[in-house]
C-alpha positions as CSV (number, residue, x, y, z in Angstrom):
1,X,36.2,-83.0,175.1
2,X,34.0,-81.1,173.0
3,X,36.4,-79.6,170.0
4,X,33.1,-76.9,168.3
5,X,33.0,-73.9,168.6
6,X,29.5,-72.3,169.0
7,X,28.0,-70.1,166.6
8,X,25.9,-66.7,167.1
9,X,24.8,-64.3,164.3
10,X,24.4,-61.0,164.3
11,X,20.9,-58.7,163.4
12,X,21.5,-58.4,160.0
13,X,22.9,-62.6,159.5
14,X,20.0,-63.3,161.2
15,X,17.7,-61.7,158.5
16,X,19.9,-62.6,155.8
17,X,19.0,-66.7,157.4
18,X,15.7,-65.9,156.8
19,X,16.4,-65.3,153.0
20,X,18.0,-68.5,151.8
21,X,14.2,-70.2,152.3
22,X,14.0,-68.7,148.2
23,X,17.6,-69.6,147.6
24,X,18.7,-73.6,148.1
25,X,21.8,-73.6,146.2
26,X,23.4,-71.2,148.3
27,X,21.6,-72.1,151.2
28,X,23.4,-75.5,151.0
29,X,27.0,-74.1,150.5
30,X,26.2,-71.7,153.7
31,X,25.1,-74.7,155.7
32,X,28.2,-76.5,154.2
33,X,30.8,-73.6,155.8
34,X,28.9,-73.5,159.2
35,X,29.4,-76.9,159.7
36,X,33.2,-76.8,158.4
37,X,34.0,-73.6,160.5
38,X,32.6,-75.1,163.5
39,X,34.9,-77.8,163.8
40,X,37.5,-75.6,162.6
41,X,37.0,-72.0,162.2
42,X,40.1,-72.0,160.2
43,X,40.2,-74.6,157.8
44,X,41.6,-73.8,154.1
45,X,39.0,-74.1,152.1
46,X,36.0,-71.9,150.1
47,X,38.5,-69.1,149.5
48,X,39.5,-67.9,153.2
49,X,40.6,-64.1,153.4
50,X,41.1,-62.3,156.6
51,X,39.8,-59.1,156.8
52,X,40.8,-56.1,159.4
53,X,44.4,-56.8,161.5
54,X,45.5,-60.4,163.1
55,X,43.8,-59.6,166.6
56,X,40.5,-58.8,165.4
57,X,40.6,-60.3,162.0
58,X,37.8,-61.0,160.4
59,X,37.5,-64.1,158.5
60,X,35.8,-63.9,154.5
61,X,34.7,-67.7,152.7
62,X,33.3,-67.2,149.7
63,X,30.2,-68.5,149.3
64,X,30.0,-68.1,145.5
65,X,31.0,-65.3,143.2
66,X,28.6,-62.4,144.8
67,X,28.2,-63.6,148.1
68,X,30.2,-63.9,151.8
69,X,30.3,-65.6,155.1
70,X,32.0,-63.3,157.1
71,X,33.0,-64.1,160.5
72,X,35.0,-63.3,163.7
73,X,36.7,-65.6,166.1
74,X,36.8,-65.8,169.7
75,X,39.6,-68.3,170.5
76,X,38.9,-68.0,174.6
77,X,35.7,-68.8,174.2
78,X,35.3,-70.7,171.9
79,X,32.8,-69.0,169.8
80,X,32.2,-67.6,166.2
81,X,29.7,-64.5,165.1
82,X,28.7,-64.9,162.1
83,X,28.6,-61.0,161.1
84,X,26.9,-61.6,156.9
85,X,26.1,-64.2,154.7
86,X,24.8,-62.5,151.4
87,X,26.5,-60.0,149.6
88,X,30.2,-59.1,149.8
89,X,31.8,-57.3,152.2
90,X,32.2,-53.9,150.2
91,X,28.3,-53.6,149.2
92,X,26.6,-50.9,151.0
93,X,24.6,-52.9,153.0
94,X,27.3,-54.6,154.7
95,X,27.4,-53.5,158.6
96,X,30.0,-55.1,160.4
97,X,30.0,-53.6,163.5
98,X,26.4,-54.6,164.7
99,X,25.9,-57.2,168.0
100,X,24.1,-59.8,168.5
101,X,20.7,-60.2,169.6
C-alpha cells in the first residue's frame, strides 16, 4: 500500500521551481520538505504553521528566515498543492488562490 501523497504546484510554485537553479542552499532544504511532506504532509518539523481555518488550512514550513513552503492538503485524495516556495506568505507577490496548470 502506497502511503505518499502526490504533489502538484501551482502557476506561480511552478516559476518559483524554476528559480532555485541560481539558489542551491535553499533549493536543497525545499527538496528536503517535499520529500518529508510527502510521506507525511504533517510531520513536526521546519517550523509548521497553519494558515486559514482547520478545513481548508493551509500549511506554512519555513524554509529559512525569508522564505515559505506553503501548502494545502487533500486527505481524500491523497494529494498536496504546493501553492509558494519563495517568499513569505505576507509579501505582495504571494497569490494563494491560483490553480494548477
Amino acid at each position: 500500500m502506497n502511503n505518499y501523497y502526490s504533489l502538484s504546484y501551482s502557476k506561480n510554485s511552478q516559476k518559483q521551481r524554476k528559480k532555485l537553479k541560481s539558489m542551491p542552499d535553499v533549493q536543497q532544504a525545499i527538496e528536503r520538505i517535499a520529500s518529508n511532506i510527502a510521506s507525511n504532509p504533517y510531520y513536526n518539523g521546519n517550523y509548521a504553521e497553519t494558515l486559514g481555518t482547520i478545513s481548508s488550512a493551509m500549511i506554512s514550513r519555513r524554509v529559512n528566515k525569508k522564505d515559505r513552503f506553503v501548502y494545502i492538503v487533500n486527505k481524500a485524495s491523497k494529494s498536496i498543492l504546493v501553492i509558494n516556495l519563495l517568499g513569505h506568505f505576507t509579501d505582495s507577490h504571494y497569490e494563494s488562490n491560483e490553480g494548477t496548470s
